[in-house]
N, C-alpha and C positions, 0 to 999 in steps of 0.2 A: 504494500500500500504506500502511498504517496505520502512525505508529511505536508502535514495541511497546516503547519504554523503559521504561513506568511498569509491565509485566506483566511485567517479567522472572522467571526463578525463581526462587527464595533459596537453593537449594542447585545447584549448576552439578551436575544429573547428568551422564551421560555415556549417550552415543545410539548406538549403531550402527547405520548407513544401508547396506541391500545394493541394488545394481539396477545390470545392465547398462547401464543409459541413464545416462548423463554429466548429461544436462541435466535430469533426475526427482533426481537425487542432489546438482546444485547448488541448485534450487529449494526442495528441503527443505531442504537444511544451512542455506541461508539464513534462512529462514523459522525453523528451531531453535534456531539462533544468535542470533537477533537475540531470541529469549524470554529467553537464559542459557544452555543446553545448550551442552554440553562435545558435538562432533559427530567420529564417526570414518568412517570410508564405506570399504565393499570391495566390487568389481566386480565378483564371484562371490562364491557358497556356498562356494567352498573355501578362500576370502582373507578371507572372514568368521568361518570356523571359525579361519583363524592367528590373527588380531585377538581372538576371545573366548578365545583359551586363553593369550594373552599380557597383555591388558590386563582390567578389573574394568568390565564394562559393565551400567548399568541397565536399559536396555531396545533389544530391537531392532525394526527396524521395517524389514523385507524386501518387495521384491516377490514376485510368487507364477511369474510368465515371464521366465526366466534359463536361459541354456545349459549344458550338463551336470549342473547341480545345482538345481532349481527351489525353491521358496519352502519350499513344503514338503519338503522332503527336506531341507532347510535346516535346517526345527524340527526335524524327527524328530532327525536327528547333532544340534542342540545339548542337545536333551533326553535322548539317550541321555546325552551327555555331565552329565548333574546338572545344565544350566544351567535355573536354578527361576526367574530374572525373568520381566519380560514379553513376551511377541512381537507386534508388530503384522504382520500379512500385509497386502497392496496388491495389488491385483488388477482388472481391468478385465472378468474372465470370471466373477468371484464368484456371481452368478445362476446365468450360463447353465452351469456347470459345477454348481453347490449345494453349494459349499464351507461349509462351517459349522465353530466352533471347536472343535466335538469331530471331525470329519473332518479337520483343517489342524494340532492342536494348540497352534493362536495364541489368544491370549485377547483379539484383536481384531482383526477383520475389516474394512477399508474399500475400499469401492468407487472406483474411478479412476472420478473425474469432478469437475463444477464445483467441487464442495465440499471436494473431498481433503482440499487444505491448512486450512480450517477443522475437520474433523474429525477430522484429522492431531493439529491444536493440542489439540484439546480430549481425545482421546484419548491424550494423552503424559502430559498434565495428569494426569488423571483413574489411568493405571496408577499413577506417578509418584507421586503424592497433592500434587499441587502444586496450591495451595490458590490458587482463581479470582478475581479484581477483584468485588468485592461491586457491587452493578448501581447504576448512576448515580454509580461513580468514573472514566469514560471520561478525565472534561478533567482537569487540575490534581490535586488531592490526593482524600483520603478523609477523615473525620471521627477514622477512627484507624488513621491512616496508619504505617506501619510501616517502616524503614530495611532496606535489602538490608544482607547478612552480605557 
């Protein structure tokens, strides 16, 4: 893996991670974490809904295959609840079900595959408005390089 020091955020939002699976929910926090994100994880939709109504979170980013409370039924309770950020859904069925963000209520849709975690990053980015490494500052510095907060 790449180190991701020189990409970090500037503002340490704060992520909430839903998925039954243990090891989908280490591999993103890590990958989160290591940008700058502030990372919270609940093992269900109903440990998810304690965590948004306890704590101030910027975006979530849920799987869509979960027992008793599935991804979407997820969005639907947090938006009945007022909660107006952003949701990312996760899904491995996305296609073959034809989930789309006016069906699911997420304002972003990723497929479980190769790419997750690359489109994972760029889509946290991107709700988030965390503003991306201008191209060809991979190695050492930028021309107007700027200090984290």
């Amino acid at each position: 893996m790449r180190s991701t020091a020189t990409a970090r955020a500037p503002r340490s939002a704060r992520v909430l991670l839903v998925d039954d699976n243990a090891h989908g929910l280490l591999a993103r926090r890590t990958v989160l974490e290591e940008l700058g994100y502030q990372v919270v994880s609940a093992a269900s939709g109903s440990a998810a809904l304690e965590v948004s109504e306890k704590q101030e979170i910027d975006l979530v980013v849920t799987d869509f295959r979960m027992p008793s409370m599935d991804g979407i039924a997820l969005i639907t309770a947090l938006r009945e609840r007022n909660f107006s950020k952003p949701i990312i859904l996760l899904s491995g069925f996305l296609s073959h079900l034809g989930l789309t963000k006016q069906s699911t209520g997420a304002d972003l849709l990723i497929p479980k595959s190769a790419n997750e975690m690359d489109q994972l990053v760029r889509g946290v980015r991107r709700l988030l408005n965390t503003p991306k490494k201008p191209p060809g500052s991979q190695r050492g510095g930028s021309r107007n390089s700027q200090s984290n907060r």
